[in-house]
Rosetta silent file (secondary structure, phi, psi, omega in degrees, C-alpha in Angstrom):
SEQUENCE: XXXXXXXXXXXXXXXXXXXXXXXXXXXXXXXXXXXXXXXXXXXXXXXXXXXXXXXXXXXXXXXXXXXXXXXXXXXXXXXXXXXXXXXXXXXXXXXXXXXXXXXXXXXXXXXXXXXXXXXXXXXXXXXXXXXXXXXXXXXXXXXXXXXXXXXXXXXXXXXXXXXXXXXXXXXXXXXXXXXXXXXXXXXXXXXXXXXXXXXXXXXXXXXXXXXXXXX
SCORE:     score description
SCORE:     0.000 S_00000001
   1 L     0.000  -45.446  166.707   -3.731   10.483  -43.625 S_00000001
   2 H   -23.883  -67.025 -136.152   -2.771    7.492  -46.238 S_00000001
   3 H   -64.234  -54.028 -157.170    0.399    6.709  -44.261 S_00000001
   4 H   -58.447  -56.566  157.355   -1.822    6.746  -40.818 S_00000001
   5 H   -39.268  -59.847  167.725   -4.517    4.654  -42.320 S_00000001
   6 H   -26.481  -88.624 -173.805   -1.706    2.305  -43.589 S_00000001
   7 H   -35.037  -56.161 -167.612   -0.281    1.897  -39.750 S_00000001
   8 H   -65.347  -46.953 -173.172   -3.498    1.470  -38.461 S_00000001
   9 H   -61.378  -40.880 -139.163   -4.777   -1.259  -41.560 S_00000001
  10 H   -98.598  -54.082 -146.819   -1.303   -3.186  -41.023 S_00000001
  11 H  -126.658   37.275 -166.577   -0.989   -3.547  -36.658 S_00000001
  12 H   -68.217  -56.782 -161.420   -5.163   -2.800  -35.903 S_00000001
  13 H   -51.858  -39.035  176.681   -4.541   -6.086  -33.934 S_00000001
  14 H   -60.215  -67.655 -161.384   -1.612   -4.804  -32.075 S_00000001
  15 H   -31.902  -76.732 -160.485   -3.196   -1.143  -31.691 S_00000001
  16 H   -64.298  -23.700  158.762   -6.254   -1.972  -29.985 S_00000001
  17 H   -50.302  -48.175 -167.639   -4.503   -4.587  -27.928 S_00000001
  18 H   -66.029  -51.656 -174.114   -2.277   -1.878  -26.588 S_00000001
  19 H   -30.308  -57.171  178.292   -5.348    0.548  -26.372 S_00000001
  20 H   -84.014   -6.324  166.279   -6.939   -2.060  -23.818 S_00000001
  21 H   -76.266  -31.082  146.458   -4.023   -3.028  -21.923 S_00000001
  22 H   -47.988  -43.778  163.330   -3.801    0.735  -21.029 S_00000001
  23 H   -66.393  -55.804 -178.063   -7.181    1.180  -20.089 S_00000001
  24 H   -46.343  -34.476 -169.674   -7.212   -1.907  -17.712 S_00000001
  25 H   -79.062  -18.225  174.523   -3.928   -0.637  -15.894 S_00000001
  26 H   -62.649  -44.274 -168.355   -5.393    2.902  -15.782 S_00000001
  27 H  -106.387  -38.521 -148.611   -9.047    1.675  -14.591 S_00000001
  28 H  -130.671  -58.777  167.286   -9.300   -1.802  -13.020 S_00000001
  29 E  -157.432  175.238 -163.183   -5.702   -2.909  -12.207 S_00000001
  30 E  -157.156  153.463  165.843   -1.637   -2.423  -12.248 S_00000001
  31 E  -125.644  158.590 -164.887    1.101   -3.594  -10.351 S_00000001
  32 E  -105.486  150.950  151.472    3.563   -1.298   -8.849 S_00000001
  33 E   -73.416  124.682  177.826    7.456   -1.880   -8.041 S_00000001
  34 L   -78.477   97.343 -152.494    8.206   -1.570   -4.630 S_00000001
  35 L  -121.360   35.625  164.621   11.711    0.492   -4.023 S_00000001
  36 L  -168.803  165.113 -168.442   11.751    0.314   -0.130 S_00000001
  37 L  -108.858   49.062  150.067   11.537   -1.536    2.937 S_00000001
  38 L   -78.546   38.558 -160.806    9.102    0.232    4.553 S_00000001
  39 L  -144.377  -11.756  170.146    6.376   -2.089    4.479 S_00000001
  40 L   -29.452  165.749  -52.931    9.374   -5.058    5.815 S_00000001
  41 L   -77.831    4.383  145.863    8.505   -7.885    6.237 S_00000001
  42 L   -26.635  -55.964  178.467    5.583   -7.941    4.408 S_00000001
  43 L  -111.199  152.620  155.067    6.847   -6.052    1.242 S_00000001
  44 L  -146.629  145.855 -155.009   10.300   -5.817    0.644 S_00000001
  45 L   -49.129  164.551 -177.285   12.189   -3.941   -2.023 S_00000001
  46 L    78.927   -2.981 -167.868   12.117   -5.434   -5.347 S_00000001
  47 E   -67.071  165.663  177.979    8.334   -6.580   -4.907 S_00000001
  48 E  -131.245   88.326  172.072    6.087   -6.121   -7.902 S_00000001
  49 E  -117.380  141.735 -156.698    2.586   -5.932   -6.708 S_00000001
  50 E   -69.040  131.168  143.182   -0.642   -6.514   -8.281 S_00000001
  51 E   -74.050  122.485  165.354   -3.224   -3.514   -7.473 S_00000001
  52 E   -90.238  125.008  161.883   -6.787   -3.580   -7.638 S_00000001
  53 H   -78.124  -28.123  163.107   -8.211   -0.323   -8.784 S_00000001
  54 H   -90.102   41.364 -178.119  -11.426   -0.970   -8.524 S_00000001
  55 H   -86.277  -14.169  153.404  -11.328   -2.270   -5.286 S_00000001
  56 L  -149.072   35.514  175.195  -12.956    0.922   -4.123 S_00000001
  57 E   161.357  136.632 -137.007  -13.986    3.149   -6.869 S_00000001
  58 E   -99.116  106.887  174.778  -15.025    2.782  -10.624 S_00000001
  59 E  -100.060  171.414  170.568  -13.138    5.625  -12.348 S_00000001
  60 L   -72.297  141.802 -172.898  -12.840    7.376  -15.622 S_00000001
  61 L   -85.487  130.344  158.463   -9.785    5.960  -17.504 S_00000001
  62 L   104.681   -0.932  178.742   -6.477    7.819  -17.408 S_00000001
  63 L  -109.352 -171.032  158.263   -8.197   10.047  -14.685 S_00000001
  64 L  -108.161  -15.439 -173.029   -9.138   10.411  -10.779 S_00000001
  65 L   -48.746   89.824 -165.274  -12.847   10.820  -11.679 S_00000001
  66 E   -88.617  162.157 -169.469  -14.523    7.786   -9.464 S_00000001
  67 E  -100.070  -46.135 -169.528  -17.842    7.427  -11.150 S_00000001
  68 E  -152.580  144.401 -167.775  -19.276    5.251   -8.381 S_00000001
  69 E  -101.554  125.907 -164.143  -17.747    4.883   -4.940 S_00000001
  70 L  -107.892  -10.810  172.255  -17.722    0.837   -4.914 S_00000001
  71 L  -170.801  162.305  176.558  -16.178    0.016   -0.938 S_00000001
  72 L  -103.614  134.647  166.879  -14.533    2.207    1.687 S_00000001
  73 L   -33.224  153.724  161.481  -10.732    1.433    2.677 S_00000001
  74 L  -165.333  144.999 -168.208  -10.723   -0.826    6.139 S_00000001
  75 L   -32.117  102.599 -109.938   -8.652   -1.396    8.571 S_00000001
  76 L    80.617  -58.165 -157.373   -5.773   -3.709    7.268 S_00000001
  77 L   -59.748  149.936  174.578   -6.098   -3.164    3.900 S_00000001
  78 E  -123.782  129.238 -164.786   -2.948   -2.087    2.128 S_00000001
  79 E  -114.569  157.976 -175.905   -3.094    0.716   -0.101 S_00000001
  80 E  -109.912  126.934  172.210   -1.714    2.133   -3.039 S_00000001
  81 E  -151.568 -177.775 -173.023   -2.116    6.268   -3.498 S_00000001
  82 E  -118.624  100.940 -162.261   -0.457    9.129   -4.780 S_00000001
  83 E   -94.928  119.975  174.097    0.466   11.117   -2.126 S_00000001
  84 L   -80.069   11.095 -175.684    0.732   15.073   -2.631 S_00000001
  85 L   -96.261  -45.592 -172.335    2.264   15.913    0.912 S_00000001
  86 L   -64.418  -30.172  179.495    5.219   13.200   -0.028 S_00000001
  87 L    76.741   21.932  166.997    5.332   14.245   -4.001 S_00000001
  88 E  -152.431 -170.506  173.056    5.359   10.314   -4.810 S_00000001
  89 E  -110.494  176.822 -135.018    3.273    7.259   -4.668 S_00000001
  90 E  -154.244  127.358  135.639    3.137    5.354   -1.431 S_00000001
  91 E   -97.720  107.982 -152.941    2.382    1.976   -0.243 S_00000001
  92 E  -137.499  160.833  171.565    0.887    1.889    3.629 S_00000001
  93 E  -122.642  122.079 -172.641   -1.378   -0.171    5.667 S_00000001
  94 E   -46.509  125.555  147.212   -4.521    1.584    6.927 S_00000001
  95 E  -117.799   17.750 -158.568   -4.851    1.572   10.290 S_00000001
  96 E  -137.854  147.363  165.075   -7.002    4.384   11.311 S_00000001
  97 E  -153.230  158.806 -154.683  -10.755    4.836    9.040 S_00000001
  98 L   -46.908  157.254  177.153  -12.772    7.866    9.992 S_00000001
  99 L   105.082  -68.650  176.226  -14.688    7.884   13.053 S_00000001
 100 L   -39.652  148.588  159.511  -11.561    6.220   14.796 S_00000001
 101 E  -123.639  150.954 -149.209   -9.312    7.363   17.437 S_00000001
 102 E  -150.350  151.394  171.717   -5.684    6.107   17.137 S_00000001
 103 E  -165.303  157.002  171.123   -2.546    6.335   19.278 S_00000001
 104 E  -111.245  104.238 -163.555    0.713    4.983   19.404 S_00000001
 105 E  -127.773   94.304  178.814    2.012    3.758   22.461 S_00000001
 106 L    60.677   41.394  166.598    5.859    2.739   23.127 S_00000001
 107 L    82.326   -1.460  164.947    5.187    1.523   19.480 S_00000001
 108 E  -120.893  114.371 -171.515    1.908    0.039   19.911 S_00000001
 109 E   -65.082  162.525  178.289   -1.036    0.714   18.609 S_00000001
 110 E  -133.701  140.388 -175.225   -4.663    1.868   20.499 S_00000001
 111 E  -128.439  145.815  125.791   -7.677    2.444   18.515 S_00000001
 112 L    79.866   30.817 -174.075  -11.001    3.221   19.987 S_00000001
 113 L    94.078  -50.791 -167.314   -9.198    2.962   23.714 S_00000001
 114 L   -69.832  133.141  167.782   -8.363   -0.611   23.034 S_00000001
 115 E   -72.559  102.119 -167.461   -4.608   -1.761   23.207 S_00000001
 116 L   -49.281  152.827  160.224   -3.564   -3.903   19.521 S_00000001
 117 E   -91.695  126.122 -169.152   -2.592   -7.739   20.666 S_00000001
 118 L  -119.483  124.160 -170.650    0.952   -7.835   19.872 S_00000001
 119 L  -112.954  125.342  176.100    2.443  -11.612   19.641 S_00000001
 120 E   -86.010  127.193 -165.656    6.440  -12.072   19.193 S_00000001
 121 E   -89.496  -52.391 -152.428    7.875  -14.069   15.977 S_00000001
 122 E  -158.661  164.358 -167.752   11.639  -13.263   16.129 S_00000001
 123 E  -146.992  118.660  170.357   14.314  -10.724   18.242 S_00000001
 124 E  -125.021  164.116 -166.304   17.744   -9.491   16.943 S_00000001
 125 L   -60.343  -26.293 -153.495   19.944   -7.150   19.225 S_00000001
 126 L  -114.343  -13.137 -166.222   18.689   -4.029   16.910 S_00000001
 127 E   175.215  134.909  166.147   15.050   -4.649   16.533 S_00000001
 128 E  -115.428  168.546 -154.064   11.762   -7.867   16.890 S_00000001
 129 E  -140.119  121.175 -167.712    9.094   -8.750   14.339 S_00000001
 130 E  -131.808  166.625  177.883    6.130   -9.209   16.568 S_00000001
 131 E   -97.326   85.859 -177.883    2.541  -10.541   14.991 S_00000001
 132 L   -42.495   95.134 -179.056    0.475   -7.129   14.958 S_00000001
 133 E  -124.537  109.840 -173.556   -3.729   -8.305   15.336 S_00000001
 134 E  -112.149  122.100 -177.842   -5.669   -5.107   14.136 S_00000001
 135 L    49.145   20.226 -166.307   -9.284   -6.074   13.908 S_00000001
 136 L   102.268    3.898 -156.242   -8.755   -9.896   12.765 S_00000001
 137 E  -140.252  123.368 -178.227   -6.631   -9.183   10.292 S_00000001
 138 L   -95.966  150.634  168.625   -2.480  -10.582   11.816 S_00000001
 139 L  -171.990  156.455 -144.937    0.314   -9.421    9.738 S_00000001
 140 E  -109.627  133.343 -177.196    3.803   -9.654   10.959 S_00000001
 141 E  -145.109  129.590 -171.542    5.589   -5.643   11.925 S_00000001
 142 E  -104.555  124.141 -134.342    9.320   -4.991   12.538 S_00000001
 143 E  -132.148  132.505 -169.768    9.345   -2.744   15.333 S_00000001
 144 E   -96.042  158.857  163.041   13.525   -1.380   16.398 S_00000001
 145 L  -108.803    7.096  159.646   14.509   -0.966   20.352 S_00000001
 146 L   -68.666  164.090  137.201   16.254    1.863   19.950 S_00000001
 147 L   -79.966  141.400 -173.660   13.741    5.296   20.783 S_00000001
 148 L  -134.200  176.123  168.927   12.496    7.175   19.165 S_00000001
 149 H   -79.279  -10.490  170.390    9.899   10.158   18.519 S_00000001
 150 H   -73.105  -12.743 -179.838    7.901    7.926   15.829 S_00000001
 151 H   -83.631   10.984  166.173    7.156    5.438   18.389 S_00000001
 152 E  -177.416  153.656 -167.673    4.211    7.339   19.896 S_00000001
 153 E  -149.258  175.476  179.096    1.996   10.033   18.934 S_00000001
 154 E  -118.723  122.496 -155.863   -1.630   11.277   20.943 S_00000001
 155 E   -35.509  140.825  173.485   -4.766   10.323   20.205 S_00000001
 156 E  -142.977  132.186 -177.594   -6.013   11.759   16.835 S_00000001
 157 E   -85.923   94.685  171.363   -9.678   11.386   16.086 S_00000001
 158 L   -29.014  153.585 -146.700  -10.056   10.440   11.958 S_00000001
 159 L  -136.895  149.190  152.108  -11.970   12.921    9.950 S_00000001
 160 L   -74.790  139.704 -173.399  -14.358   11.955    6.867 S_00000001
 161 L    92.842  -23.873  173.148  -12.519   10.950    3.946 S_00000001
 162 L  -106.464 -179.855 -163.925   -9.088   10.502    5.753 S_00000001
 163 E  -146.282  145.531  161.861   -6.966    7.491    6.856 S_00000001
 164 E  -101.923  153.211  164.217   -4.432    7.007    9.093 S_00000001
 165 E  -159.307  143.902  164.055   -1.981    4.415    7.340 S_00000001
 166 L  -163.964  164.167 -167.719    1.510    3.077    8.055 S_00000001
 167 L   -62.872  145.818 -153.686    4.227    1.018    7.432 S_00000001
 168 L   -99.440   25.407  139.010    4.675   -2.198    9.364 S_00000001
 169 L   -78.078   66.994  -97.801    8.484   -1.616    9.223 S_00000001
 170 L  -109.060  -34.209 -159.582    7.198    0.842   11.889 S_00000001
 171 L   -90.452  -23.389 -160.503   10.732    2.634   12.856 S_00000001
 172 L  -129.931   51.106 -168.275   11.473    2.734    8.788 S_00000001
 173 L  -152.009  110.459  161.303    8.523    4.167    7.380 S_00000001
 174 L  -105.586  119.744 -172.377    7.515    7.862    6.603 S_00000001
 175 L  -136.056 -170.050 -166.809    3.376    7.385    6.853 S_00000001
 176 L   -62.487    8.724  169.486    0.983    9.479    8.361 S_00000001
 177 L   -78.453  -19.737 -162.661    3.275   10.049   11.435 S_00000001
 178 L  -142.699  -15.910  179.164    4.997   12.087    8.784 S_00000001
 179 L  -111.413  -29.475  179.754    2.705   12.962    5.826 S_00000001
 180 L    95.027 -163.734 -160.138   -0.553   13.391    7.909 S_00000001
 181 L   -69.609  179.075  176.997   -3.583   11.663    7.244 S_00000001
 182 L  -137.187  104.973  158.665   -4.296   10.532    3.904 S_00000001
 183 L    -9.429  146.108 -134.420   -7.417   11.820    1.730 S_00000001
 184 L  -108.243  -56.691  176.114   -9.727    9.314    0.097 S_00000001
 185 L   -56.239  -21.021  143.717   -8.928   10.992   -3.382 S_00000001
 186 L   -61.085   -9.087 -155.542   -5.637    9.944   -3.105 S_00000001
 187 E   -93.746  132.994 -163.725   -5.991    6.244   -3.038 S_00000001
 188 E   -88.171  -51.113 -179.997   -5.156    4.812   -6.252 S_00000001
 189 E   174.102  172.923 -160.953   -6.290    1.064   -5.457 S_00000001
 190 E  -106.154  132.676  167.378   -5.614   -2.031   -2.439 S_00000001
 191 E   -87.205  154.229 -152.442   -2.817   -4.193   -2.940 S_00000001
 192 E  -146.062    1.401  161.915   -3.640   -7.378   -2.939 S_00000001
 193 E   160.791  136.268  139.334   -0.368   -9.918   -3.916 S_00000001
 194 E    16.605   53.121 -161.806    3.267  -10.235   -5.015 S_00000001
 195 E   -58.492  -35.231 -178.604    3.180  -10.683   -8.792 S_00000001
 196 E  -155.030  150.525 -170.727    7.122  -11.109   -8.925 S_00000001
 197 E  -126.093   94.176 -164.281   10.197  -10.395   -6.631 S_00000001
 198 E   -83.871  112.049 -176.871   13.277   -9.193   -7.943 S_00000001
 199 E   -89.557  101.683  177.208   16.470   -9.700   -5.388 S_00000001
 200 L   -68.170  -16.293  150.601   18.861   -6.611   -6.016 S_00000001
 201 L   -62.564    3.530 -177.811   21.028   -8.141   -3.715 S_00000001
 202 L  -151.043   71.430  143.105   21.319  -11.824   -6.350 S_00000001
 203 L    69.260   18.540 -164.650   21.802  -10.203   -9.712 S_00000001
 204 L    41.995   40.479 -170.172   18.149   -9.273   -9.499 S_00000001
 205 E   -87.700  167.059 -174.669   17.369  -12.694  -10.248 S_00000001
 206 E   -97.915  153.392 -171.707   13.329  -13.514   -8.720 S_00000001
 207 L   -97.596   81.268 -170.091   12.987  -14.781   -5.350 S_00000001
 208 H   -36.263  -34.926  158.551   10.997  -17.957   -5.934 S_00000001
 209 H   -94.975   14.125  151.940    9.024  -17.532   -2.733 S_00000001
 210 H  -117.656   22.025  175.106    7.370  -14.737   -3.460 S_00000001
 211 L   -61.683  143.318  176.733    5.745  -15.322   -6.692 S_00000001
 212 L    24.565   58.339  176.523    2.191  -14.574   -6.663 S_00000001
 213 L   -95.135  151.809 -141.773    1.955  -14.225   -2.752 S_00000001
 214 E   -91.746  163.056  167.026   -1.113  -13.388   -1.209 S_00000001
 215 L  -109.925    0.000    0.000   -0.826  -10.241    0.765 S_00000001
């Protein structure tokens, strides 16, 4: 007990620093490493992105317990969860929130009947990066021209408590096309911007134009 007191009298300043730097990434927020390009060109491997955890429920730290449910996921938002069908954790962009009905059509989505506005950015022989506008909210999705069976699925009516979400690398993504929907109690927190970008491809030196980029 001496020696323990000791540690504790000599690095209390340290200790309790670490103590709260654990609870914030456990409760309010963390950034994750990104190790795939499903989420191209938004996300792209090497990103390091800042998570809010409480962006929709106040939990017990070091837990799953939410205490108070503080916003519901919406369409657009890109989320961070812990998926048990996949066995990992998972960054996707919601596109389905209960009450919706969702389809996939030749690679384009339909919600609620309606047919997404799809705008075109850029075209290479294997695949274009078209401007995606789900509910107001544009974000750029790199969609291939071979076919495939991920490019369309039949209306599925959301459930309470589930999400549909997937990757905007659309052809290069296993999301709920492949995991099924995803449970409320999975969602760890919304990502919300770039802290740092590590190019594994340059010596893993950072990629100066993604520093603190909004998502």
């Amino acid at each position: 007990m001496k020696y323990l007191y000791k540690i504790w009298k000599n690095n209390r300043s340290l200790i309790v620093f670490i103590s709260l730097m654990c609870v914030f990434r456990s409760a309010v927020a963390d950034w994750y490493e990104v190790p795939t390009g499903s989420m191209k060109p938004t996300i792209v491997e090497g990103d390091r992105i800042f998570t809010d955890k409480m962006a929709y429920d106040l939990r017990v730290p070091f837990t799953k317990i939410s205490l108070l449910k503080l916003a519901e996921p919406q369409a657009g938002d890109i989320i961070v969860f812990d998926s048990v069908a996949a066995q990992n954790r998972l960054i996707k962009r919601v596109v389905g929130v209960p009450g919706d009905s969702v389809a996939l059509v030749d690679n384009q989505l339909v919600i609620n009947g309606e047919k997404l506005n799809y705008d075109p950015v850029s075209e290479t022989a294997i695949n274009r990066v078209e401007i995606e506008n789900l509910h107001g909210i544009k974000h750029a999705v790199k969609l291939s021209k071979q076919r495939s069976a991920m490019q369309n699925f039949a209306p599925v009516i959301i459930p309470e408590n589930m999400y549909l979400a997937m990757g905007d690398n659309r052809d290069n993504s296993a999301d709920s096309r492949v995991i099924g929907l995803v449970p409320r109690a999975e969602l760890l927190g919304r990502a919300k911007r770039v802290i740092v970008s590590l190019d594994y491809d340059d010596y893993y030196l950072p990629r100066k134009d993604r520093v603190l980029k909004a998502l």
